[in-house]
Every structure is written in C-alpha cells, then in structure tokens.
N, C-alpha and C positions, 0 to 999 in steps of 0.2 A: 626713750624719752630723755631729754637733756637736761641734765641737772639743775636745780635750782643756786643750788652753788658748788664749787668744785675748788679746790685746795691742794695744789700739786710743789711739791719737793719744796714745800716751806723749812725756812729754817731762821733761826734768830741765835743771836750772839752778844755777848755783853763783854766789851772792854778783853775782846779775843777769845771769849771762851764760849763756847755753842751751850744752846742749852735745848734747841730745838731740831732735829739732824736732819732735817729733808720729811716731811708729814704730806702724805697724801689723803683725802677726805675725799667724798665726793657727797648729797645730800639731796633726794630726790623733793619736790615741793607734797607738803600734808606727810611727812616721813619724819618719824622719832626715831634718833641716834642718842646712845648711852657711850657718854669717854669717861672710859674705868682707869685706875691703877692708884700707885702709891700717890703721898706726895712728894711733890720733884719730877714728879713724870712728864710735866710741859702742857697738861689738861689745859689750865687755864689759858695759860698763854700762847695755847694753838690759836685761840678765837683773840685775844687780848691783840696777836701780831696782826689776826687777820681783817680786823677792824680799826686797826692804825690808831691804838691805845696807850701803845707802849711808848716808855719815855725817849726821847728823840737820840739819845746815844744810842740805843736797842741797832745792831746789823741786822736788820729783817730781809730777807731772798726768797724768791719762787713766785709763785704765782697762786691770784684768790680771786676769781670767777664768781659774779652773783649774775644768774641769767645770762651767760656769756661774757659778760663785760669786767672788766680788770678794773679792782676796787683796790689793789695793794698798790702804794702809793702812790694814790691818786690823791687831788686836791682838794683841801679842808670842805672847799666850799661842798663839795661831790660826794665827801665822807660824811658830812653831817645831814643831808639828806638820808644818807643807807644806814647811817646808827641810828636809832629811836624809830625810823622810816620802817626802809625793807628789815634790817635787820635791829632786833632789841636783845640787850642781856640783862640779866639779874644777877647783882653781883651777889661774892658770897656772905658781904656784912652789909645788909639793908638799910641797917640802921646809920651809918657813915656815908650812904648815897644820899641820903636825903637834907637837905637844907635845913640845921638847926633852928633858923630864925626865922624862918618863912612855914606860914600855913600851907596847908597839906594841899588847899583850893589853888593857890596860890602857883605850888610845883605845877600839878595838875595838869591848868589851866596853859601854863606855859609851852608844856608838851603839847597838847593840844594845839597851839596856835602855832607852832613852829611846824608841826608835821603835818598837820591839817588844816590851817588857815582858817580856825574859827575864832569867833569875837564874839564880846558882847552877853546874850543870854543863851547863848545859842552852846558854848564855851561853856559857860557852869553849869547850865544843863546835862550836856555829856562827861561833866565832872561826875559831877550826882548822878548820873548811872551807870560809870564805869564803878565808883565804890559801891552801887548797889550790885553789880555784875562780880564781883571777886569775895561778897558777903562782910562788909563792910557794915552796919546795924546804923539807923538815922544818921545814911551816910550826907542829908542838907544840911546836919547840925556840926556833921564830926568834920566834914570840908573846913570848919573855921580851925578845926584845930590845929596845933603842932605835933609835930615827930613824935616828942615825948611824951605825949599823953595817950600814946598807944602801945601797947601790948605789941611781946617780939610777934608771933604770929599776927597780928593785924598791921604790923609795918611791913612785913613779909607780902600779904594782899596790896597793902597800897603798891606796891614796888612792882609789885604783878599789873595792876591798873596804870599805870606810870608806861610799861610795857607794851600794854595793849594801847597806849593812846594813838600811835600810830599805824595802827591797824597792822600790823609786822605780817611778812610771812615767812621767819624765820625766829622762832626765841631761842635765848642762851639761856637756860639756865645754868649759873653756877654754885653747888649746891646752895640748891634753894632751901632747905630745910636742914639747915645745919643751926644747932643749939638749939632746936625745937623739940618738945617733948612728944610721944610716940602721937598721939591723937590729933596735935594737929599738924605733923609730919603729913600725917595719912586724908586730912580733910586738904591740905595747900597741895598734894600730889592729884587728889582727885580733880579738884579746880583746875588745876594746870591740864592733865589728861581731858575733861571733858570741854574747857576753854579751846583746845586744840581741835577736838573733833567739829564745834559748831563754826571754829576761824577758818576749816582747811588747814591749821598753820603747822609749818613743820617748829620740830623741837630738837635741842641739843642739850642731853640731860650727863651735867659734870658732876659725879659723882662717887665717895669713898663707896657705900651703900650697893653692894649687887644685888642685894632684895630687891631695890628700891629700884634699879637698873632692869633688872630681868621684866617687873612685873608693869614697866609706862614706854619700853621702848622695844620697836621693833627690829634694831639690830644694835651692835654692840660693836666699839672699837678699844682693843688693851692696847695701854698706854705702856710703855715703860724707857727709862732715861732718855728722853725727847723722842721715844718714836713709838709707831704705831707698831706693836707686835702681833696680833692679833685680831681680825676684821672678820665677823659671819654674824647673820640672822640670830637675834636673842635667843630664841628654843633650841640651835644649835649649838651654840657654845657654852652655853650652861650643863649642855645635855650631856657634851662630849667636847670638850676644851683640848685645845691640839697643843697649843705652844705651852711649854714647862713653867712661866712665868703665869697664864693663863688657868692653868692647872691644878695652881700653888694657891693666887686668892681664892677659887673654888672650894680647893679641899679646906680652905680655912672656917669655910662657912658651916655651922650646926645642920645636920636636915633636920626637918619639922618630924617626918614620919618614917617609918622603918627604921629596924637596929639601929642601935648607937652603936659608935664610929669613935674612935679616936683622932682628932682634927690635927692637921697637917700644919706646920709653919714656916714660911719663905726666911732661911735663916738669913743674916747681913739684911745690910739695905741698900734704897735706890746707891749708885754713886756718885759721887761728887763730881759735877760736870766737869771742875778742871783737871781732874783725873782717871778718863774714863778709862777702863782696860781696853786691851788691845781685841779685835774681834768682836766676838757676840757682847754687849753690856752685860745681860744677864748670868753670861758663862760661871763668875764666883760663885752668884749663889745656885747656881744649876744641880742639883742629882743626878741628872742628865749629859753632864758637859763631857765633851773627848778632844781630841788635841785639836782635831779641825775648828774647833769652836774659838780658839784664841787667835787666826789668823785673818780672819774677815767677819766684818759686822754683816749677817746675813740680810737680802733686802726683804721685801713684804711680796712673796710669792705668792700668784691666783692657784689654790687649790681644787678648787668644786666652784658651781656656779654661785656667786656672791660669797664668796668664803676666800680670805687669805692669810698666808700665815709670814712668819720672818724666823725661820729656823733652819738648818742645816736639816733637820729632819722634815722637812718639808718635803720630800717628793717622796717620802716613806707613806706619810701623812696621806698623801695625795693618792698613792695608789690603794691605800689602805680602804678609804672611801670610792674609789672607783672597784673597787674588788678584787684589786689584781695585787697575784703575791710579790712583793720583793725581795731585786733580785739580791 
C-alpha cells in the first residue's frame, strides 16, 4: 500500500548549523505514529519543515510526499490547500494559535470557508457542530465568545475543531496536552483517539509522555539530535527497546505493577547542534559506547519486518531477533 505520506533524507539548517540530519518517516493513511525524545530532538520541526512553516532563512532539503506528490517547496498557493486541508496540526500553545480579538464563530467559520467553501447558515451551522463534536457545552452560545473566556482544556478542543474543519487526513498533534491536568489530559486523548477512528484519519502524536505514546499510537519513532534512532510497532519497542538512547527513556519510566525497580537516568543531555560529536550523537552519554561509535554517525538500519534501528549494534540486534547467534 503506498503511503499517505513519506518523508525521505529531510534536513534543515539555520544560519549553517543542521539541526535536522536527513529524517526519513513514512505514514500509512488511518495509521497513528508517536515522535518520542528529548527536547531538541527536531520532533517538532520534522512536520514544522515538512509543511513549509519554518521561517524563510530555515535550509530545508529532501523530500515530503503526501499521496505521491512533492509538497516541500511547493507554492503558497498549493501549501495552503495541504495545511488545514489534507494536512492539520495542533500546536503545542493553543492558546497563542488563536486570534485574541476575534470570536471563536468567527475563527471557525473561516476555516470552514477556506477548506470547504461554505457560507452563509450552512457555515455556523457546521461551526455549532464541530464544538458540539469535541464536547464543547451550548457550543450556539459559546460560538460568540472569545479565546479568553475558556478554560485551557476547552481552548485545547476548539484547536481540535479548528483542525477538523477541513476534514484532514492526517493530524499533527504537538503535544496536545501539555500544562493540562491528568483528567483532562486523559478525556482530550480519548477525543483525539476516537475522533480518529470515525475520520479514518491518521495521527502524528509529538510527545515528551511514553505512557501517553505507548497507549494512542500504533508505532513509534525515537528521536534523538535531529534523527530518528529508533522506528518499530508501539508493543514492540516498549516491550524490548534496541537502541541505548531508546532504552534509557524506557528504563526512566515507574512500572505500574511488579517489583519495584530502581529507575535509570540518560546522564548529559541532547547536544548542542553546533557542536555535535564526531560519530554516533548519542556516544557521550551511551553506557554502551566503544571506539567504533566515534567514527561514523550510524544510519537507521531495517532490522525485522517494520523495525529499524541506527546503532553500530544493529546487526547484533538483528540477528538476536532473527535467532541466530552472533558471530
């Protein structure tokens, strides 16, 4: 099946210094991807380049496929169809997307008429049932309001309706549920998850949060200093994490059940993109690292069907799951 969209040796740069190294993605249509890692890791700004977001000095290279067709630098006119269109995000401050001074009908309505060509009553109609579709409460009356007169979680929903006005078949979420308290963390995930299954629509959920990753997305890509280090099916990388970096947010995480565990911690941090080490990025803070690791940035190696890693220890990895000893 041919991907809904595909994202091959992207990279961006600012003012000579990479901050994105080559990202390959690929993204089946009705198919939830989770991008994990630090901050600094390029999460945001894998989807920010690949939707022609970024400020106009950005060196953006490679290539970004939606249904075959090449959308990285393509023209405004061609781009603003495919954002709010085919493709919608949610940024990570809700509240700063939305137009201070204008009522919420207002935004809405806008989206509406640019992605969908409605007018008229036809227009605030499907205002008033996208807020009633994301649990928006007398969403005819709350249409008049502004920004500020809603609660972080109910600006969070508009932003989601906002989203949906173009009927999208791809969302970005970026984390969507940041500075939200657990409860309705866990009601705006649900919305999103069951929003998804009645759209067909695939998802791309950007997140610090691997609870929150593990438990709405069907596969998982680790992020670390602009590159993807780690790509496999959510139940398999949670279960048994290959790459060291991989490994390290994992063991960060409490389990809920069985023995307690003394929790693990990824000493240092991301690096500063204008100083990346020579080799693997992750080699400093690796427990794992050996001299081969300082001499090449290793690439993102196919290990198992849907599984790949970027490690030097990758074809250990590989035979380890295929069952064959190494040599």
């Amino acid at each position: 099946m041919a991907p809904l969209i595909s994202i091959k040796d992207l990279s961006v740069g600012f003012q000579g210094v990479p901050v994105l190294r080559g990202v390959d993605l690929t993204l089946q249509k009705g198919e939830a991807v989770g991008l994990v890692g630090e901050s600094g890791s390029g999460k945001s700004v894998t989807w920010l380049a690949a939707l022609g977001l970024l400020p106009r000095h950005a060196n953006v290279s490679g290539s970004v496929r939606l249904d075959g067709r090449e959308i990285l630098g393509a023209p405004a006119s061609e781009l603003d169809q495919v954002r709010g269109g085919r493709v919608a995000m949610i940024f990570q401050d809700p509240a700063s997307a939305l137009n201070p001074v204008l009522t919420i009908r207002r935004q809405l309505c806008e989206a509406l008429a640019l992605h969908r060509d409605l007018s008229g009553q036809t227009v605030k109609a499907e205002a008033r049932r996208l807020l009633d579709l994301v649990g928006i409460p007398d969403a005819a009356r709350r249409l008049e309001a502004y920004p500020h007169e809603f609660s972080g979680g109910q600006v969070q929903r508009i932003m989601i309706a906002m989203a949906l006005a173009g009927n999208p078949d791809l969302l970005v979420a970026d984390e969507p549920t940041t500075a939200l308290d657990a409860t309705i963390q866990a009601q705006i995930l649900e919305l999103l998850s069951t929003i998804r299954r009645e759209m067909d629509m695939a998802m791309v959920l950007i997140s610090h949060d691997l609870g929150v990753v593990a438990e709405n997305c069907d596969r998982v890509a680790v992020m670390y200093a602009g590159r993807i280090v780690e790509a496999a099916p959510a139940n398999q990388l949670f279960a048994d994490p290959l790459h060291p970096y991989a490994q390290g947010l994992i063991g960060s995480l409490p389990p809920l059940d069985g023995p307690r565990r003394r929790l693990t911690a990824i000493p240092g941090t991301v690096p500063d993109p204008a100083s990346m080490p020579d080799g693997c990025a992750f080699a400093p803070r690796c427990t794992l690292a050996a001299a081969p690791c300082g001499l090449a940035a290793p690439t993102l190696v196919a290990i198992a069907n849907d599984r790949a890693v970027a490690c030097i220890r990758a074809e250990a990895s590989r035979r380890a799951l295929l069952g064959v000893a190494a040599e």
